[in-house]
Legacy VTK file of the C-alpha trace (Angstrom):
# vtk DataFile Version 3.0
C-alpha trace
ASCII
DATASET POLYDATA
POINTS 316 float
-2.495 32.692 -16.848
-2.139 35.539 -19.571
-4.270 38.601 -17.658
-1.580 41.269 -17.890
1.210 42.153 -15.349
-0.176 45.418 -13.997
-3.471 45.779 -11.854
-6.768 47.311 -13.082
-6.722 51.168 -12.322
-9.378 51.414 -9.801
-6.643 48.557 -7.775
-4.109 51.061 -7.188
-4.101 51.293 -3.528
-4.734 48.108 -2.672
-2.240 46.940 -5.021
0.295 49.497 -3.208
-0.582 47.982 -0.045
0.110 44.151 -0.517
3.484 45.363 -2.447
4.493 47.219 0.521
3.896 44.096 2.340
5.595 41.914 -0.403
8.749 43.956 -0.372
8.986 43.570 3.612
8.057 39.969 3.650
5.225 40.875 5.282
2.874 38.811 3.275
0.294 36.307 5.143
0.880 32.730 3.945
-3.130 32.567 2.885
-4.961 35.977 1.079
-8.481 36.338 0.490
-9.533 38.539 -1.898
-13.293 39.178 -1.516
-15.347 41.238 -2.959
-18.396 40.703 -6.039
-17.871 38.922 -9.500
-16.851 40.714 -12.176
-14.281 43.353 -10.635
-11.398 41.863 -11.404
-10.382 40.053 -8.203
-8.884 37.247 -10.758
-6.575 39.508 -12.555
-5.057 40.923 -9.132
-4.672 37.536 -7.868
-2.749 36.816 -10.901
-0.846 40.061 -11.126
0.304 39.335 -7.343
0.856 35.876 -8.518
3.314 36.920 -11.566
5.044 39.386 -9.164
5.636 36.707 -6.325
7.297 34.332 -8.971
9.325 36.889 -11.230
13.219 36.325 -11.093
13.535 40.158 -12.358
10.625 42.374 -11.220
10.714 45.681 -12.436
9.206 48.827 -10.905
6.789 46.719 -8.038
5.768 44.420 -11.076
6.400 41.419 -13.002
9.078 41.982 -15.690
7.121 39.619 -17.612
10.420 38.157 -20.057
12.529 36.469 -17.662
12.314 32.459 -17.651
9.691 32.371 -14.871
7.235 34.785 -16.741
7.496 33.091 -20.021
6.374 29.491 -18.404
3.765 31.426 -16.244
2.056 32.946 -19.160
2.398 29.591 -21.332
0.425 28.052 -18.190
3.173 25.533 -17.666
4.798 27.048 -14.459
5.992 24.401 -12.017
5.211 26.184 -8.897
1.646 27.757 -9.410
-1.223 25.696 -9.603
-4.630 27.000 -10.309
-7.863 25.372 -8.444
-11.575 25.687 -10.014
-14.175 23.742 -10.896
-13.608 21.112 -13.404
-15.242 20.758 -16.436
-18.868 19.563 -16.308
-18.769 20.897 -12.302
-19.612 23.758 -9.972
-17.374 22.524 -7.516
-13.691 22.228 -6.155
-13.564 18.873 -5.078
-11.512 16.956 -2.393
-9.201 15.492 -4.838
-7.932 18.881 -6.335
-7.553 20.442 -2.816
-5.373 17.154 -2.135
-3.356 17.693 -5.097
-3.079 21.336 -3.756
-1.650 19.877 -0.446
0.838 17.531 -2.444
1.899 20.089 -4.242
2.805 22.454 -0.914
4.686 19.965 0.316
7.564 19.906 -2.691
10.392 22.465 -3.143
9.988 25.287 -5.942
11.374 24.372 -9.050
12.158 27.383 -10.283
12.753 29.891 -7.487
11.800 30.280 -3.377
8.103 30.586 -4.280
5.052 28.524 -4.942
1.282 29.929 -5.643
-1.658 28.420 -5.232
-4.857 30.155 -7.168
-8.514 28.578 -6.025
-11.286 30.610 -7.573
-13.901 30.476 -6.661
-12.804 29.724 -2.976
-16.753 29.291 -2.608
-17.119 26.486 -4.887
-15.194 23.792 -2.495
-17.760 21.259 -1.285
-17.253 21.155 2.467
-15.081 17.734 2.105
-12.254 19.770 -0.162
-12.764 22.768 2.297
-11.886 20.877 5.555
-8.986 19.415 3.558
-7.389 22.969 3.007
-7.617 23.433 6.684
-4.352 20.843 6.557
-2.853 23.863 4.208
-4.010 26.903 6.238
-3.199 25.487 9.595
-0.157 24.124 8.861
1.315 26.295 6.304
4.105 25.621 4.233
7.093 28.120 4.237
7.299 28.568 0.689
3.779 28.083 -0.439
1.139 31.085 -0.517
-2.387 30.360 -1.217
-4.649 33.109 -3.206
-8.111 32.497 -2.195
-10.808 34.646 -4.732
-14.080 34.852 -3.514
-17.211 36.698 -4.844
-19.154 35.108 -1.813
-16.841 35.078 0.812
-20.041 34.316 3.864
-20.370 31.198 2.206
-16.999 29.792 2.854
-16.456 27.807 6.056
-15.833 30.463 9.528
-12.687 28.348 10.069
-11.054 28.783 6.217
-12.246 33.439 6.745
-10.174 33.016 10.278
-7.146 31.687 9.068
-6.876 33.771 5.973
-6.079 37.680 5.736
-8.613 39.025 3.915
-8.211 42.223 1.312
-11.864 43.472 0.125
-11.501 44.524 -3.291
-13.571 47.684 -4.440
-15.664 48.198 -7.391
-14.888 51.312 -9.626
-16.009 54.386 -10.055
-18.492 54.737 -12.796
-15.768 56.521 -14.859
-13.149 54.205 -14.026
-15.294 51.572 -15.562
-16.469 53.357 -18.444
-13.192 54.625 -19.217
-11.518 51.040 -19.117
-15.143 49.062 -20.897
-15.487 51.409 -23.984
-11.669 51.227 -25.010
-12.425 46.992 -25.045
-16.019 47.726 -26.668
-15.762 50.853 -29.082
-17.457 53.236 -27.371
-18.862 55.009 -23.916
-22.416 54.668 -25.083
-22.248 50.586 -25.526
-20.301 50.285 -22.526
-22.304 52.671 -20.536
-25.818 49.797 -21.557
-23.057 46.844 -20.444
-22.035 48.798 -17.052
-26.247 49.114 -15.952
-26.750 45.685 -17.041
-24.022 44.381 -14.945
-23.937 46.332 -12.207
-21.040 48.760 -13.004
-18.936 45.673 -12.501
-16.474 46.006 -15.738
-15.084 42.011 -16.304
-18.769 40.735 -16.227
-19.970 43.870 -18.646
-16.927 42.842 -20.932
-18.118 38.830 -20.774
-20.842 40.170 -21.745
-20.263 41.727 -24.526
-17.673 39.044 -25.390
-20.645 36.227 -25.766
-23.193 38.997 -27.551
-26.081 38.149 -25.216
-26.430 42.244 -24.266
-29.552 42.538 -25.807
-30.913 39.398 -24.011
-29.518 40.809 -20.587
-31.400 44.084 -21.610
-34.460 42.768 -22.789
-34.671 40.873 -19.314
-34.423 44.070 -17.163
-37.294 45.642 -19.197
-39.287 42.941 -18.604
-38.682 43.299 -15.245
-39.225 47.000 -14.736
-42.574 46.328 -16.584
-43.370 43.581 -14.237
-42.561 46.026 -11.417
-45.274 48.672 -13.087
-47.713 45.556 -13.108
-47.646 45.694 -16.923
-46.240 41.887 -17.198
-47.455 38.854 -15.739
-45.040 36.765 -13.475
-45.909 33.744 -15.839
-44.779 35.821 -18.285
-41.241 36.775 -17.312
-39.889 33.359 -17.942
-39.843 33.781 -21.791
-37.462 36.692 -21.865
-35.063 34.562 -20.344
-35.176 31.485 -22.018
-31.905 31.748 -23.908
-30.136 32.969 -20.237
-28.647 30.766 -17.993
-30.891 30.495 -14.685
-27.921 31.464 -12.180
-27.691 34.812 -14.531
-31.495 35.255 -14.209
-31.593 35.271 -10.685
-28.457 37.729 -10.797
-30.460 40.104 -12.736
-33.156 40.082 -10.199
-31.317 40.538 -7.379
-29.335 43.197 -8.837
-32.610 44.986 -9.477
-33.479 44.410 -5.834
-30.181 45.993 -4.791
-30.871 48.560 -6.945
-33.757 49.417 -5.053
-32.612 49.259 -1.851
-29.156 50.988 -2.338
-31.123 54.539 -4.108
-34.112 53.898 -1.105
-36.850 53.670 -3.988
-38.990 51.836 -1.294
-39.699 53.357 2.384
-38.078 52.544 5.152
-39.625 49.201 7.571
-41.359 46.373 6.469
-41.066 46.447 2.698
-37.339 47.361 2.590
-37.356 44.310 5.186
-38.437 42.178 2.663
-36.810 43.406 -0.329
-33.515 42.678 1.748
-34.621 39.135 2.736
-35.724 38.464 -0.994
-32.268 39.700 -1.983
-30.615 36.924 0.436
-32.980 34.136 -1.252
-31.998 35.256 -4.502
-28.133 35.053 -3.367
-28.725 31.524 -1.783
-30.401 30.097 -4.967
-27.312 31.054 -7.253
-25.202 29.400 -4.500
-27.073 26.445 -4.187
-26.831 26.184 -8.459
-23.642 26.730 -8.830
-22.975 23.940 -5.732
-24.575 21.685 -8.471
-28.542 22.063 -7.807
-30.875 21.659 -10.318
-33.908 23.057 -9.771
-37.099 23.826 -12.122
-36.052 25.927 -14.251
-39.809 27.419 -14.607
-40.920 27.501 -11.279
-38.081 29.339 -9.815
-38.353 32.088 -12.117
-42.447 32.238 -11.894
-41.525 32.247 -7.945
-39.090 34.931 -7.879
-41.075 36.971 -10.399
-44.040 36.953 -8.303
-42.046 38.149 -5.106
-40.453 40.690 -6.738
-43.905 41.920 -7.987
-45.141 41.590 -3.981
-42.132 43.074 -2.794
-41.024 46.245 -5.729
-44.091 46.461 -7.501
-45.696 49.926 -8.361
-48.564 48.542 -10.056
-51.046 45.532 -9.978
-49.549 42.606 -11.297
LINES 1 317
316 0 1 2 3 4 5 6 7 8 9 10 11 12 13 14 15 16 17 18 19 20 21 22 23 24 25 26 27 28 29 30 31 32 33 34 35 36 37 38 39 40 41 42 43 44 45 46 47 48 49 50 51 52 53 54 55 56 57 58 59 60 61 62 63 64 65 66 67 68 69 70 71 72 73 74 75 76 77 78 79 80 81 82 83 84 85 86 87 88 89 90 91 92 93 94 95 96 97 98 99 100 101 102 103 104 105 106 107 108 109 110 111 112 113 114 115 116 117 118 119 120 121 122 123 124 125 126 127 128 129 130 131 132 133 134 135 136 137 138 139 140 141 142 143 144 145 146 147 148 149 150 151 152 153 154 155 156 157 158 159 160 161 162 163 164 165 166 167 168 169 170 171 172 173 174 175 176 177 178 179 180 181 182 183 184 185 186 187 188 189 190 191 192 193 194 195 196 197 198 199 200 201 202 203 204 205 206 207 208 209 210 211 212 213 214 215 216 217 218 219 220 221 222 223 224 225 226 227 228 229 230 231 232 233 234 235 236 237 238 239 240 241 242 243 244 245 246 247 248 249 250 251 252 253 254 255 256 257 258 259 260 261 262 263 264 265 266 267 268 269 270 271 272 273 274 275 276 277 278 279 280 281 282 283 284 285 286 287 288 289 290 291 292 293 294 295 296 297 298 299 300 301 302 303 304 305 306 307 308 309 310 311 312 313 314 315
């Protein structure tokens, strides 16, 4: 865990509310912090995380040199344990969340805290989900679970209810830009990274950290010009061929949302649609990353040709 011991700019008030809570001890034993991919949810999580476990916090922060810091960022600390997918999976499986329950149940080794990190919360199957319930319902005194969730509807009603959620917010468009060009050398590459991402800075900045922009851009022409009925549905698939299929399907539903948020289409039954295409778009990258494997092909030829239906402007 090496993210930095202060939170991102646009997190200034929520992180001012959870330290408020923090320095009365008025902290919930489970946090969810919600909100989409690729706004830094992670990094607060692990901010919080360093400031729970720091022996010598300095000004509301982590001081980040005393013992507990150093081990934290070497990724050896005794008392936090991080939960995601393991290699070669989508999922958080039964046996980690039993390890996570194991692990509640021993004294800190270092101090009076222990930390708990699953991300995402969404990826538990529903076996390793009903096994945190053991954690949530009966919490441990010195153990506080950080759930991160870019999907937070798809976890289980009982795991929401027994966790006090905090709904991260996406930045300003300046906020973003201002943080993304420092990271990328300029406002004018990070301004392309912020549209093709959704002004969500951490997944513009992974994207320009694996160099697949122009990929990512050349797949949201190709979908405006499918929108104008100037390409084919069979013919989106081979702009995305070097993308991964989850990201695909984020790109189109990020052009649907575009749509509907700036109320390009009128009101009623189309909008209807557009928002019900959106949810099948959301499910599909669910039911991937939960380990589905679907035609790669068909899926985009699908969704192509229902975003033509539902957006287009032209005759496909």
């Amino acid at each position: 865990m090496n993210v930095g011991l202060a939170p991102l700019p646009w997190q200034a008030d929520d992180w001012a509310s959870v330290s408020q809570r923090l320095a009365a001890d008025r902290l919930p034993h489970a946090l969810l912090l919600a909100g989409p991919a690729g706004i830094g949810k992670w990094q607060f999580a692990c901010v919080l995380a360093a400031r729970m476990l720091c022996l010598e916090p300095q000004a509301g922060l982590a001081c980040g040199k005393c013992k507990t810091c150093s081990v934290l960022a070497a990724g050896s600390h005794p008392d936090c344990l991080e939960l995601a997918p393991e290699e070669g999976s989508r999922v958080i499986k039964i046996d980690q969340v039993r390890g996570l329950i194991s692990f509640a149940g021993k004294t800190p080794a270092l101090g009076s805290r222990k930390l708990a990190l699953l991300c995402p919360a969404e990826a538990m199957n529903l076996n390793a989900a009903n096994a945190l319930l053991k954690c949530l319902e009966e919490p441990s005194a010195s153990t506080t679970l950080l759930l991160v969730s870019h999907q937070p509807a798809s976890l289980p009603a009982t795991v929401r209810s027994r966790c006090q959620t905090v709904t991260l917010p996406s930045p300003s468009r300046q906020q973003g830009l201002s943080w993304l060009a420092a990271a990328c050398g300029g406002e004018e590459t990070a301004g392309q990274l912020l549209d093709a991402c959704d002004n969500r800075p951490l997944a513009a900045l992974a994207l320009y950290q694996s160099g697949t922009l122009e990929q990512r851009l050349a797949l949201r022409g190709g979908i405006d010009s499918l929108l104008a009925g100037r390409l084919s549905p069979l013919e989106l698939p081979a702009l995305a061929s070097d993308m991964e299929l989850v990201d695909v399907l984020a790109t189109m539903q990020s052009t649907v949302q575009q749509k509907l948020r700036t109320g390009s289409q009128a009101q009623g039954q189309v909008s209807g649609e557009a928002f019900e295409l959106w949810r099948e778009l959301g499910r599909l990258q669910r039911s991937i990353s939960a380990g589905a494997n679907p035609n790669r092909q068909l899926i985009i030829e699908d969704c192509s040709a229902r975003l033509a239906r539902t957006l287009g402007t032209g005759v496909s």
